[in-house]
C-alpha positions as a printed NumPy array, in Angstrom:
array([[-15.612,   7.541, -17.728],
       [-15.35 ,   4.224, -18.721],
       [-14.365,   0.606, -17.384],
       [-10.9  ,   1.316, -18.793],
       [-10.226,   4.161, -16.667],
       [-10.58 ,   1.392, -13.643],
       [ -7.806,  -0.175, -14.594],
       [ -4.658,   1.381, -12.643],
       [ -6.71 ,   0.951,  -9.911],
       [ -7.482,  -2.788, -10.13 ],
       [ -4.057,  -3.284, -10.957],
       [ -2.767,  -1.52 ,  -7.878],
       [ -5.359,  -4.172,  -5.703],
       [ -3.776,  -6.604,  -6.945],
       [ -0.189,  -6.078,  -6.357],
       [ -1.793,  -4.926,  -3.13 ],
       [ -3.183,  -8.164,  -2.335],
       [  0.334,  -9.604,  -3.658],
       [  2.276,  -7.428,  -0.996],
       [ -0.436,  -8.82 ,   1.718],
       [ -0.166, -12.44 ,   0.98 ],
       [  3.639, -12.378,   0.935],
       [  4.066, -10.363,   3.853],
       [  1.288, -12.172,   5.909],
       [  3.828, -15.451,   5.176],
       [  7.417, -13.344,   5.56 ],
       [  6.316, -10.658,   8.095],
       [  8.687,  -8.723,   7.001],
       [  6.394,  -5.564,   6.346],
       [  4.044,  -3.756,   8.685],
       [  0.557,  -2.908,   7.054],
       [  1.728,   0.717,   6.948],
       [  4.043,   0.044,   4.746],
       [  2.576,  -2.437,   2.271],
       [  0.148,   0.494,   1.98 ],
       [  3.088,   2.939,   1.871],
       [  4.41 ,   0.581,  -0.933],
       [  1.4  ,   0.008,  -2.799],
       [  0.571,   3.38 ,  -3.247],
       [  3.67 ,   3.825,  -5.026],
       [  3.327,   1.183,  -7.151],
       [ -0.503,   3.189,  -7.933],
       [  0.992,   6.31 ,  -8.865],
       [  3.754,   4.315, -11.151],
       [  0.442,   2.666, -12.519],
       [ -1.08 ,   5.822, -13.006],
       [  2.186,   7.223, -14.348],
       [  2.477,   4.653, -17.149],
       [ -1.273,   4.799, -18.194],
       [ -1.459,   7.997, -18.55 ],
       [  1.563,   7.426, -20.791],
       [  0.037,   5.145, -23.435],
       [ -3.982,   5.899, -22.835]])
């Protein structure tokens, strides 16, 4: 495996942290659902990656 293969996962941090900072201002979320959220933004990561790579 290489450092590629990491990538779908740092991306899905990201928009994690994304989801955390805007709901940490908005509140509109609880953390279950940022998680919830975020892990379906991982498998459409994983979804598309597997795609091109």
């Amino acid at each position: 495996m290489t450092l590629v293969g990491f990538v779908p996962i740092l991306l899905s941090a990201v928009v994690w942290f994304g989801f955390w900072r805007v709901n940490r201002k908005r509140g509109w979320f609880t953390i279950g659902e940022v998680i919830f959220w975020d892990v379906i933004v991982l498998i459409l990561i994983q979804l598309l990656w597997l795609r091109w790579f």
